[in-house]
N, CA, C and O of each residue as an XYZ file, in Angstrom:
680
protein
N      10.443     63.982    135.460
C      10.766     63.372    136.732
C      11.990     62.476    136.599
O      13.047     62.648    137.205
N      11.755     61.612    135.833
C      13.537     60.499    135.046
C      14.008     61.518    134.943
O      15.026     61.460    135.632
N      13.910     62.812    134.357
C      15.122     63.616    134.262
C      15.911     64.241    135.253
O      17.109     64.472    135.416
N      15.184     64.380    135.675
C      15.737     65.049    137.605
C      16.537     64.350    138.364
O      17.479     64.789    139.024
N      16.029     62.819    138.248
C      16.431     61.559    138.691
C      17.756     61.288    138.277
O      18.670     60.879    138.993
N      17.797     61.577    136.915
C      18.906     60.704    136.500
C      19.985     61.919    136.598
O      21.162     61.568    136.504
N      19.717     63.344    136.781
C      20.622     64.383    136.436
C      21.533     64.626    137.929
O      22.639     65.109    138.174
N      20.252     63.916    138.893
C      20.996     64.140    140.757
C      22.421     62.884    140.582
O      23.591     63.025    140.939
N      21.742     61.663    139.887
C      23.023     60.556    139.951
C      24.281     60.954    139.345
O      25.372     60.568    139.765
N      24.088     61.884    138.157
C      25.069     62.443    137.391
C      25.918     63.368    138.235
O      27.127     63.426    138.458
N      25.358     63.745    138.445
C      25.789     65.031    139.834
C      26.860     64.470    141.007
O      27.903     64.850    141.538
N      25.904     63.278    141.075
C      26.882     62.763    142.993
C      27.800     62.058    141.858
O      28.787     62.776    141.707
N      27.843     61.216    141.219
C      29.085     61.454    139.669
C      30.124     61.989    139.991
O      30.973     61.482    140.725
N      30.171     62.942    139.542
C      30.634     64.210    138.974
C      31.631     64.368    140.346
O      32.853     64.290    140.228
N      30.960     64.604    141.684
C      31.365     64.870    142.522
C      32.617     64.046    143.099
O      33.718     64.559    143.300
N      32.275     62.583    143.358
C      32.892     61.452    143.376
C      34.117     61.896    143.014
O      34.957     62.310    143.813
N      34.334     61.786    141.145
C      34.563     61.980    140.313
C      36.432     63.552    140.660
O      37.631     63.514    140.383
N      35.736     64.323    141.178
C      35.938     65.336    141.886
C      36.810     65.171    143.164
O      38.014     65.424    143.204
N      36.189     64.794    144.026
C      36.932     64.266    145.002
C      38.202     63.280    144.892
O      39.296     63.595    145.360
N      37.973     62.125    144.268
C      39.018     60.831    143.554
C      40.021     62.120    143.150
O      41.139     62.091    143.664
N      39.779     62.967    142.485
C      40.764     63.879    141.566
C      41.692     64.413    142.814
O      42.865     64.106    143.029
N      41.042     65.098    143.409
C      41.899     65.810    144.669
C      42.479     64.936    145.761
O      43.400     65.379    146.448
N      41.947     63.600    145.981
C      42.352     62.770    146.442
C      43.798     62.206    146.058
O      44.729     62.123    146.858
N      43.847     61.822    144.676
C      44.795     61.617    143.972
C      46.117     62.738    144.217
O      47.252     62.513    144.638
N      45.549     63.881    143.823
C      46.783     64.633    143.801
C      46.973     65.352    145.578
O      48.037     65.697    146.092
N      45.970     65.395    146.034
C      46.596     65.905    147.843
C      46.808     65.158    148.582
O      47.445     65.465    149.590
N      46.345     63.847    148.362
C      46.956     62.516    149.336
C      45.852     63.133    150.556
O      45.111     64.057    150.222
N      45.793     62.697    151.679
C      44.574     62.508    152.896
C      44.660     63.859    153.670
O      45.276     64.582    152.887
N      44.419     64.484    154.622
C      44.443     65.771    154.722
C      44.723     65.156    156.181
O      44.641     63.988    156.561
N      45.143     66.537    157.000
C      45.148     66.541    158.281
C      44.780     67.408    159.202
O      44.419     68.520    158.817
N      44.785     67.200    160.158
C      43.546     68.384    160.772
C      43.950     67.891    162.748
O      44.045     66.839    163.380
N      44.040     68.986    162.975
C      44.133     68.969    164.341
C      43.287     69.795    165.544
O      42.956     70.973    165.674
N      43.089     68.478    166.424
C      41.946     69.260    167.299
C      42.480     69.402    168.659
O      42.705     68.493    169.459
N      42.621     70.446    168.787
C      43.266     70.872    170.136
C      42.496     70.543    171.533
O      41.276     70.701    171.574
N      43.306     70.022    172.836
C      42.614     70.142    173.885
C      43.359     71.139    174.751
O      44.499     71.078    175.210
N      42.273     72.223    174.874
C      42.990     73.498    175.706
C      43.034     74.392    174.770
O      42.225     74.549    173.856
N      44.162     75.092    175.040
C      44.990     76.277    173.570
C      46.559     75.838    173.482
O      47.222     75.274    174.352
N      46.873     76.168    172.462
C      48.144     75.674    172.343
C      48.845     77.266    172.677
O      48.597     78.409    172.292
N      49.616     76.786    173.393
C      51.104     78.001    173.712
C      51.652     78.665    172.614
O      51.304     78.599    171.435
N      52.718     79.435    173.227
C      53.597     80.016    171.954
C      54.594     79.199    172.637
O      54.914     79.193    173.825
N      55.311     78.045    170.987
C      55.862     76.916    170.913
C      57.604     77.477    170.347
O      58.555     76.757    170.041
N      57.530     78.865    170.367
C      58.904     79.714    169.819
C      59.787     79.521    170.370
O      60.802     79.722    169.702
N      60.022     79.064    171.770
C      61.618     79.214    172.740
C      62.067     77.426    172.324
O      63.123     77.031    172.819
N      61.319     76.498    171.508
C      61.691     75.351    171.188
C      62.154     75.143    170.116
O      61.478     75.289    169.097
N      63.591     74.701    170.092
C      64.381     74.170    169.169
C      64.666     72.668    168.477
O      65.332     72.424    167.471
N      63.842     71.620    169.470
C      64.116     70.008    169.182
C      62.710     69.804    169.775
O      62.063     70.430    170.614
N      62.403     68.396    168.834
C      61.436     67.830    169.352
C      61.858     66.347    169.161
O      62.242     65.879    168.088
N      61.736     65.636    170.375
C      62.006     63.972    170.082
C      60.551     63.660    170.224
O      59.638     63.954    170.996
N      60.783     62.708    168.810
C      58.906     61.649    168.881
C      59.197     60.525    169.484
O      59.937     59.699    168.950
N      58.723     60.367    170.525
C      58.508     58.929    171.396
C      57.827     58.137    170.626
O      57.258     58.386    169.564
N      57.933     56.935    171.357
C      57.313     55.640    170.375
C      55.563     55.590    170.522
O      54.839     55.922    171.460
N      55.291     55.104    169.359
C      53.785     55.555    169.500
C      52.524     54.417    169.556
O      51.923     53.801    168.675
N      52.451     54.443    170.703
C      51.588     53.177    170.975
C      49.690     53.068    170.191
O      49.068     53.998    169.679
N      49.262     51.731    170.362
C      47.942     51.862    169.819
C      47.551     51.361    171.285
O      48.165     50.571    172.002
N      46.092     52.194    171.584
C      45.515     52.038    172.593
C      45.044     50.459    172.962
O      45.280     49.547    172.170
N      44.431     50.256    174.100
C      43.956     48.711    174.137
C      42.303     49.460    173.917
O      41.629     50.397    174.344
N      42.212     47.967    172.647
C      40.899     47.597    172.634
C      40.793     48.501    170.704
O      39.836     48.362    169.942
N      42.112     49.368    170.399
C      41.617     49.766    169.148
C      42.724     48.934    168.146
O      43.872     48.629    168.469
N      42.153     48.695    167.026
C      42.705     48.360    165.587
C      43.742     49.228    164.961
O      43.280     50.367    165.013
N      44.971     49.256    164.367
C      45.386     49.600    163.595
C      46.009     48.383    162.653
O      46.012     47.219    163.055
N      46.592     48.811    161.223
C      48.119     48.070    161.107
C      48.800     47.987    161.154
O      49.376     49.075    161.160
N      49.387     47.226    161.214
C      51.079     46.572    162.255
C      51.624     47.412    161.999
O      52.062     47.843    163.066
N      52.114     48.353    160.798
C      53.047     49.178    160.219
C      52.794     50.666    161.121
O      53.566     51.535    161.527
N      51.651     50.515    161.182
C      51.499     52.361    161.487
C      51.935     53.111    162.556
O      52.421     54.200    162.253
N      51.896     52.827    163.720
C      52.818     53.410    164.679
C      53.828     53.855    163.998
O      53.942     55.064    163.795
N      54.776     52.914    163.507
C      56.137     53.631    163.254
C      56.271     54.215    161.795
O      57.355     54.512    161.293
N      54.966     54.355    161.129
C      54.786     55.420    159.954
C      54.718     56.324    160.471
O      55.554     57.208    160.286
N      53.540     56.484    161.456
C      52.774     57.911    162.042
C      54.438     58.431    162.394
O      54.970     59.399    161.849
N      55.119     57.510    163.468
C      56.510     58.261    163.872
C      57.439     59.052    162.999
O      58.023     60.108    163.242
N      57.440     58.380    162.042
C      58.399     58.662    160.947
C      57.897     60.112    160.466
O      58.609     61.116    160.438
N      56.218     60.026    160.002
C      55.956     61.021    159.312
C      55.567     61.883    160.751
O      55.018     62.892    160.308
N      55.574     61.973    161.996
C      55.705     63.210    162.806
C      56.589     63.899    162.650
O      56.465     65.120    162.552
N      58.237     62.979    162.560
C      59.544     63.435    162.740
C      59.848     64.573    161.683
O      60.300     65.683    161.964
N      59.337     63.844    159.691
C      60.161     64.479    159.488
C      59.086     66.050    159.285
O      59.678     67.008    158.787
N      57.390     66.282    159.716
C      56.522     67.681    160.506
C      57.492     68.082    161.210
O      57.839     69.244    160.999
N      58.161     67.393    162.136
C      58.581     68.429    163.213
C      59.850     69.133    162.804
O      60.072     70.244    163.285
N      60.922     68.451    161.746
C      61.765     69.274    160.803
C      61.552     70.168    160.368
O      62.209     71.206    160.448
N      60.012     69.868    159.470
C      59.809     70.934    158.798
C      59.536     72.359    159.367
O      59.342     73.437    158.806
N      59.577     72.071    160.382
C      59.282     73.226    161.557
C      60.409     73.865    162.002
O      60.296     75.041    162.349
N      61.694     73.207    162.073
C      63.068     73.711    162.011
C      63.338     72.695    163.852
O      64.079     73.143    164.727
N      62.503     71.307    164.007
C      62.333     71.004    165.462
C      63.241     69.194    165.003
O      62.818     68.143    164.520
N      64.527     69.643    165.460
C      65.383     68.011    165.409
C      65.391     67.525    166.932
O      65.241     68.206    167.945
N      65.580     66.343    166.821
C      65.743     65.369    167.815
C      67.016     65.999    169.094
O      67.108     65.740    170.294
N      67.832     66.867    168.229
C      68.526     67.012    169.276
C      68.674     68.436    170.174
O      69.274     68.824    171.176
N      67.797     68.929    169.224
C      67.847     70.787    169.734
C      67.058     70.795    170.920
O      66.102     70.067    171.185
N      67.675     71.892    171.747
C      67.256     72.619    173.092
C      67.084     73.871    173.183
O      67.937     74.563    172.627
N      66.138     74.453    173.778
C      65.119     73.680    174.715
C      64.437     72.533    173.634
O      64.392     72.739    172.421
N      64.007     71.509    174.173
C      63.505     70.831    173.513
C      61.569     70.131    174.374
O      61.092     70.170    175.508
N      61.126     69.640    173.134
C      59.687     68.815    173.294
C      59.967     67.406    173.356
O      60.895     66.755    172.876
N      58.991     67.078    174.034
C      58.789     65.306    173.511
C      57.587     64.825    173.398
O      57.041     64.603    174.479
N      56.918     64.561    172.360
C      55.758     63.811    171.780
C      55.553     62.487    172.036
O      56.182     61.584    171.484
N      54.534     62.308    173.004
C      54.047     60.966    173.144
C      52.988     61.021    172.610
O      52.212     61.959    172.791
N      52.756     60.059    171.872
C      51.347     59.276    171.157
C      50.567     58.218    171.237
O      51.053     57.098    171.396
N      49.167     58.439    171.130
C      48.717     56.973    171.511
C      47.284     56.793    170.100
O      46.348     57.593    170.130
N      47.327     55.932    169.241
C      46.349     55.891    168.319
C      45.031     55.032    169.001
O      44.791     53.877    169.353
N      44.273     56.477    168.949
C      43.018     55.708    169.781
C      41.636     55.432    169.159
O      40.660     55.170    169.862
N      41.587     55.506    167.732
C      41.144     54.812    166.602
C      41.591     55.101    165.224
O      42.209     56.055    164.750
N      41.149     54.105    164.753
C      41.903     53.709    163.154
C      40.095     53.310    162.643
O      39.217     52.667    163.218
N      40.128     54.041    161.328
C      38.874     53.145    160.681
C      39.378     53.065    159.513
O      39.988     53.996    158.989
N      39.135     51.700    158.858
C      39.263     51.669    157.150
C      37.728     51.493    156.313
O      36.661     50.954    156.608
N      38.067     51.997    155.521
C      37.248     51.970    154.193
C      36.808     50.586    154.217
O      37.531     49.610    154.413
N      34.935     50.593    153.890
C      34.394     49.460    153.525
C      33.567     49.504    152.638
O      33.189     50.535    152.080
N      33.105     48.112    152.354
C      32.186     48.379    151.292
C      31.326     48.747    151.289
O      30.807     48.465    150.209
N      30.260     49.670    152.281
C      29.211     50.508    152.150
C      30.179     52.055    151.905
O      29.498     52.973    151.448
N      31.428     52.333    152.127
C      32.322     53.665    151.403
C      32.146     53.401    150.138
O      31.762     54.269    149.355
N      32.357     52.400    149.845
C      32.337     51.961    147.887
C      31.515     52.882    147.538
O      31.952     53.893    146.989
N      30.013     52.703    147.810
C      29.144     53.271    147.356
C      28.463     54.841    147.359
O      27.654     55.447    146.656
N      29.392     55.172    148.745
C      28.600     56.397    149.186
C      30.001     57.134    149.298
O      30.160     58.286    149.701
N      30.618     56.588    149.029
C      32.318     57.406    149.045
C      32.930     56.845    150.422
O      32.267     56.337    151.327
N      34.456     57.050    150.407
C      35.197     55.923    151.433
C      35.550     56.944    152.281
O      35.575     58.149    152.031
N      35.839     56.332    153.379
C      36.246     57.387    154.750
C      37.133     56.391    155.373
O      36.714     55.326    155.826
N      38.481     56.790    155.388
C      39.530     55.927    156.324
C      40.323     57.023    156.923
O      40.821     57.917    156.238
N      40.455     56.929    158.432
C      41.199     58.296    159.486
C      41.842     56.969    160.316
O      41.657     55.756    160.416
N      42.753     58.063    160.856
C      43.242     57.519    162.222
C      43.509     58.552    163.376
O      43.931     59.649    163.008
N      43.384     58.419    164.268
C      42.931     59.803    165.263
C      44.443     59.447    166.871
O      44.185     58.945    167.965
N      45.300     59.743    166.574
C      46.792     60.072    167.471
C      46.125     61.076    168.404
O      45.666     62.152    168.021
N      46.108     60.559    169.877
C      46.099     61.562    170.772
C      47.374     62.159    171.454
O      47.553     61.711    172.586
N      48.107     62.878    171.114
C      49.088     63.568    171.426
C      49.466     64.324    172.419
O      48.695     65.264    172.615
N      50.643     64.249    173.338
C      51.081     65.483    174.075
C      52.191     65.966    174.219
O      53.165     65.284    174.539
N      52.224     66.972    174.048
C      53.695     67.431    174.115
C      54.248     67.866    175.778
O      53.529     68.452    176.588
N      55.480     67.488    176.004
C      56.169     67.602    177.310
C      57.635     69.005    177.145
O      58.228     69.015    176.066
N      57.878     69.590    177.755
C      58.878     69.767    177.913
C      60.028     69.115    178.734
O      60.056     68.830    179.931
N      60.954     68.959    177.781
C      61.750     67.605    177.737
C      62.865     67.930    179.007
O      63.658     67.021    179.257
N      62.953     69.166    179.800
C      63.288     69.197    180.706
C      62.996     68.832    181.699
O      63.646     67.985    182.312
N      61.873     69.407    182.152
C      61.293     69.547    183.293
C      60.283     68.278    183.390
O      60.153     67.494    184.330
N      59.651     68.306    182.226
C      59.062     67.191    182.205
C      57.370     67.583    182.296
O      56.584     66.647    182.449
N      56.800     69.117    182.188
C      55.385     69.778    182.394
C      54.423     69.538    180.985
O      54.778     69.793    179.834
N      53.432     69.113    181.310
C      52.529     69.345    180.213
C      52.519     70.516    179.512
O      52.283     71.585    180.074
N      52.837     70.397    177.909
C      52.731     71.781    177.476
C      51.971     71.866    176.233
O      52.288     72.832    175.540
N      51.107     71.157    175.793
C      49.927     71.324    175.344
C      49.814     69.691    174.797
O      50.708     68.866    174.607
N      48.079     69.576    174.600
C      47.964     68.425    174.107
C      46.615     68.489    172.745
O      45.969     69.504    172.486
N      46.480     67.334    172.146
C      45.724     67.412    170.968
C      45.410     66.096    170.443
O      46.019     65.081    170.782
N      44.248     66.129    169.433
C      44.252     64.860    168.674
C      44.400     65.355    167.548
O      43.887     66.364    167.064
N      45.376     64.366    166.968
C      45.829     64.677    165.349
C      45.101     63.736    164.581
O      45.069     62.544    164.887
N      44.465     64.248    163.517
C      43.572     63.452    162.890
C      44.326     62.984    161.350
O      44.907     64.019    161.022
N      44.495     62.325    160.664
C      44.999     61.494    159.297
C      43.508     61.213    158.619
O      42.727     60.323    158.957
N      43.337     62.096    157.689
C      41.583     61.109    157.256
C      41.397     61.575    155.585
O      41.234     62.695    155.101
N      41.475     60.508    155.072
C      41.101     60.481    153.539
C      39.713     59.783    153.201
O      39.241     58.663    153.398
N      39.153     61.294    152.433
C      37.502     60.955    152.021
C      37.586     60.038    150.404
O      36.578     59.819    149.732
N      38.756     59.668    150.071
C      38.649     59.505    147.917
C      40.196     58.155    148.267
O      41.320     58.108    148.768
N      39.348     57.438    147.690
C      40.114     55.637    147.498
C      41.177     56.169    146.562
O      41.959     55.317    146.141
N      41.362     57.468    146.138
C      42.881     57.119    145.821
C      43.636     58.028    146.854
O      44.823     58.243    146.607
N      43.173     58.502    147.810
C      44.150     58.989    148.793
C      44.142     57.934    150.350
O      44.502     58.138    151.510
N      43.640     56.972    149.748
C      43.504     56.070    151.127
C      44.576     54.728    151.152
O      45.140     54.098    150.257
N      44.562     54.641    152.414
C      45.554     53.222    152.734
C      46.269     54.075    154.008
O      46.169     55.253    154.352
N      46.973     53.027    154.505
C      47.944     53.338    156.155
C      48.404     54.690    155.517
O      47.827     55.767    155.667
N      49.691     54.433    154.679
C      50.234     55.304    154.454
C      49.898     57.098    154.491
O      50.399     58.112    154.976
N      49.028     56.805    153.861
C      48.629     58.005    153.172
C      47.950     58.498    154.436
O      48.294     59.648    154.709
N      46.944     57.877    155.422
C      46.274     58.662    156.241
C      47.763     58.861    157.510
O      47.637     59.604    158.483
N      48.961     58.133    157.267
C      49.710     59.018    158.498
C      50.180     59.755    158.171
O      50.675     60.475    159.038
N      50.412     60.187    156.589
C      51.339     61.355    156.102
C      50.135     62.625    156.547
O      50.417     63.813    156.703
N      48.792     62.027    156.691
C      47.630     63.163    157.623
C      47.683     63.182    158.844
O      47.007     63.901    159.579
N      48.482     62.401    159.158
C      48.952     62.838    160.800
C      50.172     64.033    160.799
O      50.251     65.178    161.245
N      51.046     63.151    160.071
C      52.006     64.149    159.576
C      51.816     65.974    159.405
O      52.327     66.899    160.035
N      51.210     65.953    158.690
C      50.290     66.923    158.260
C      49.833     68.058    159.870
O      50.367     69.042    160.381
N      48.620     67.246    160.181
C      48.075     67.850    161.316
C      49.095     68.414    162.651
O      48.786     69.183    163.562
N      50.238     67.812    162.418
C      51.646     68.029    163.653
C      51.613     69.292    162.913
O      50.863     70.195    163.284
N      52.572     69.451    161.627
C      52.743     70.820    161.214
C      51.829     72.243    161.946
O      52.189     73.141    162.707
N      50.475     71.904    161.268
C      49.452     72.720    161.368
C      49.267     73.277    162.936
O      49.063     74.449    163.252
N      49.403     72.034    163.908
C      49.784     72.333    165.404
C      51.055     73.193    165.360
O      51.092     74.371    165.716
N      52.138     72.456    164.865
C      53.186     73.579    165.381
C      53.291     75.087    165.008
O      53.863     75.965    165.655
N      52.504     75.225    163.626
C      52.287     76.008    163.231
C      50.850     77.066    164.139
O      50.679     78.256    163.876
N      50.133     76.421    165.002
C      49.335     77.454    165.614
C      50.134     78.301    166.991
O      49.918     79.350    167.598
N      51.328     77.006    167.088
C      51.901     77.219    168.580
C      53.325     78.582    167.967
O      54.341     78.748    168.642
N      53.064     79.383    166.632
C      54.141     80.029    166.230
C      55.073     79.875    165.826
O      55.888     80.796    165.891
N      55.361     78.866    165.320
C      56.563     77.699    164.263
C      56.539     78.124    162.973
O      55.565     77.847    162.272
N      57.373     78.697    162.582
C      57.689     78.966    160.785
C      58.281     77.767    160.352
O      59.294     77.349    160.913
N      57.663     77.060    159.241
C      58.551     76.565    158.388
C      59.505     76.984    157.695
O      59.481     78.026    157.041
N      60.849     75.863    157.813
C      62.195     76.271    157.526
C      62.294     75.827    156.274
O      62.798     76.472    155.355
N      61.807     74.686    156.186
C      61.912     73.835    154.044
C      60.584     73.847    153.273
O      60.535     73.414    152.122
């Protein structure tokens, strides 16, 4: 019975252990949840990221808005989508929660996300042309902190532009 006992603790161990590892080397993951379907995003050449507000009533840190911005901008490059190309998008954002890691994560493993509700406009006309929440979320304390969960925002833009038919160019 101690043996069973002590072989399950070894185990969630191990796992931990496991996770920290991939944590370390993939940094926070990103993941995007669509509202609607996303279009075919192909006749777009530029995307400008608007400034990215935190909702009232949620937490972030001071820094992150203009991380998340930074790391949308240089997703939407990687997509072959600059600030100045036409037809073009425009991304407004609003972070409508942030959670950090506490000390009941210590124990049971850490969970820090931040969840960007996003929409994209066409920068002409000015029409809704699809929208989403982009999620930033690291499960392993060495892929956690601001940083790291907006380079998972970062992340989750790609993966969007990439459903809307966007090849990466770099």
């Amino acid at each position: 019975m101690l043996t069973a006992a002590a072989l399950s603790l070894l185990c969630l161990g191990c796992g931990r252990m496991f996770a920290e590892g991939m944590g370390a080397a993939k940094g926070a993951s990103g993941k995007v949840v669509e509202i609607g379907t996303t279009p075919d995003l192909t006749k777009y050449k530029g995307m400008r990221i608007e400034v990215i507000t935190v909702a009232q009533g949620s937490q972030a840190p001071a820094g992150m808005p203009a991380m998340i911005r930074a790391d949308l901008a240089a997703a939407a490059e990687k997509r072959g989508l600059r600030p100045e190309g036409m037809p073009g998008l425009r991304l407004f954002g609003e972070i409508v929660h942030y959670e950090a890691s506490s000390t009941v994560d210590t124990a049971i493993g850490p969970l820090e996300q931040v969840v960007v509700r996003t929409k994209l406009t066409d920068a002409q006309s000015g029409a809704v042309v699809a929208e989403a929440n982009l999620i930033g979320r690291s499960k392993a304390s060495s892929s956690s902190g601001a940083v790291k969960v907006s380079a998972g925002v970062g992340e989750a833009l790609e993966k969007w532009l990439e459903d809307g038919g966007l090849k990466k160019t770099s």
